[in-house]
C-alpha positions as CSV (number, residue, x, y, z in Angstrom):
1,X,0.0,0.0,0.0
2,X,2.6,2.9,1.2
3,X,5.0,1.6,-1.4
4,X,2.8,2.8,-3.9
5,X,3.7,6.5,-3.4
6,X,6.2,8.6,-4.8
7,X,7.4,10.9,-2.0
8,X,8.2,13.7,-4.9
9,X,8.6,17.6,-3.3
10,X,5.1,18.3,-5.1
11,X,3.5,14.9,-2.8
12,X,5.3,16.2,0.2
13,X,3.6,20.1,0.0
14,X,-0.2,17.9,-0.6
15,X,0.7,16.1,2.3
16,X,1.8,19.3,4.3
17,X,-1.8,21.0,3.2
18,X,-3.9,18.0,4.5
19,X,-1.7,17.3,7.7
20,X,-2.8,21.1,8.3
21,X,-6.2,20.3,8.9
22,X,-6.3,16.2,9.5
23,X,-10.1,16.5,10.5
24,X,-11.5,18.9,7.8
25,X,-12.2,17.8,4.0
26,X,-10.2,19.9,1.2
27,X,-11.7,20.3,-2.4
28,X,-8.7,20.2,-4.9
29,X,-8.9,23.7,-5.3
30,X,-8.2,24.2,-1.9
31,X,-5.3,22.0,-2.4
32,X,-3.7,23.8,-5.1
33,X,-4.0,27.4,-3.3
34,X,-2.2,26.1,-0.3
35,X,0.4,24.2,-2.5
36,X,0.2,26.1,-5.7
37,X,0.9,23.2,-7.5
38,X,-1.2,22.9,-11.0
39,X,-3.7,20.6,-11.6
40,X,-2.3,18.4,-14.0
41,X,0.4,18.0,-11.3
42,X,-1.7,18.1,-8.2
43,X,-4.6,15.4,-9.2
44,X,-2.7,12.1,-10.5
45,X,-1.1,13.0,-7.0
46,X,-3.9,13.5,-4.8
47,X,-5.2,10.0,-7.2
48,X,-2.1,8.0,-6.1
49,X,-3.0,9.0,-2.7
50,X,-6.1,8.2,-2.5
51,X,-5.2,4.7,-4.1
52,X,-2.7,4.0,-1.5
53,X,-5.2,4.6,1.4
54,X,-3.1,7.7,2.3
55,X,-6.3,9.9,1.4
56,X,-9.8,9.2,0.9
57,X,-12.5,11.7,-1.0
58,X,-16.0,11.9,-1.8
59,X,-18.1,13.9,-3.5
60,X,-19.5,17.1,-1.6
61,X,-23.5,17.0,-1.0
62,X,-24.9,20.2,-2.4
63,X,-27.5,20.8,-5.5
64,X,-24.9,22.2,-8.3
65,X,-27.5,24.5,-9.5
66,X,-28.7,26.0,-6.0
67,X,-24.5,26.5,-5.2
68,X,-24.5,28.0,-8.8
69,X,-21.2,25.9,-9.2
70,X,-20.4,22.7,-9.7
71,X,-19.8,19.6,-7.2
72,X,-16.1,20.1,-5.2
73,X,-14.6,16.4,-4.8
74,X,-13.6,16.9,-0.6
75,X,-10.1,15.0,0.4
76,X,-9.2,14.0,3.5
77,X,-6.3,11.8,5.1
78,X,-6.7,9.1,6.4
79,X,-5.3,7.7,9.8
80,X,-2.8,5.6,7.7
81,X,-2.2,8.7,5.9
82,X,-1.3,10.6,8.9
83,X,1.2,7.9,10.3
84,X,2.7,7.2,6.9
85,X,3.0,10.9,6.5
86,X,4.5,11.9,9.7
87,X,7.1,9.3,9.2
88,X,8.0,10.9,6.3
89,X,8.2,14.4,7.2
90,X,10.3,12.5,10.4
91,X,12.9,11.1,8.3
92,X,13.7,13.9,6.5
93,X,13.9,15.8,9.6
94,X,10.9,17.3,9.9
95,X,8.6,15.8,12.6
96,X,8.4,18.3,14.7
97,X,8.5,21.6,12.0
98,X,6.5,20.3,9.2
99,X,4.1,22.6,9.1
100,X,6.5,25.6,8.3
101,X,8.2,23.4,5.6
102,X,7.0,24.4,2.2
């Protein structure tokens, strides 16, 4: 499962924007302002994630037409996620600022 993940600079900022908020659900949009990576970058990323168990995702519950915009998919990591991506930020030194690492 966690060998399926390339830990590339561009996976370690996603991971760095969902370990900022481990509880909340980020659209992919939200993901690319916080890591201002582009999309054809940011989603096979968030995809391999998301097939490794790292993330998970679902589509938001709203009426397109009442929003006036279209459905957001909403990505959040997973508990496996959060070890496998503390580890990481830990063995490249790190754990404990990962959150100011960009």
């Amino acid at each position: 499962m966690a060998d399926d993940v390339r830990l590339t600079h561009q996976t370690m900022k996603v991971l760095k924007a969902m370990l900022e908020n481990p509880n909340g659900r980020l659209s992919g949009a939200d993901v690319a302002r916080a890591t201002d990576l582009m999309s054809g970058t940011l989603y096979p990323i968030l995809a391999r994630l998301e097939k490794a168990g790292w993330l998970e995702s679902e589509w938001e519950e709203i009426d397109a037409r009442e929003a006036g915009r279209p459905r957001r998919r909403l990505y959040k990591i997973t508990g496996v996620g959060q070890r496998l991506a503390m580890s990481a930020f830990k063995d490249l030194g790190l754990s404990e600022g990962y959150l100011s690492w960009a």
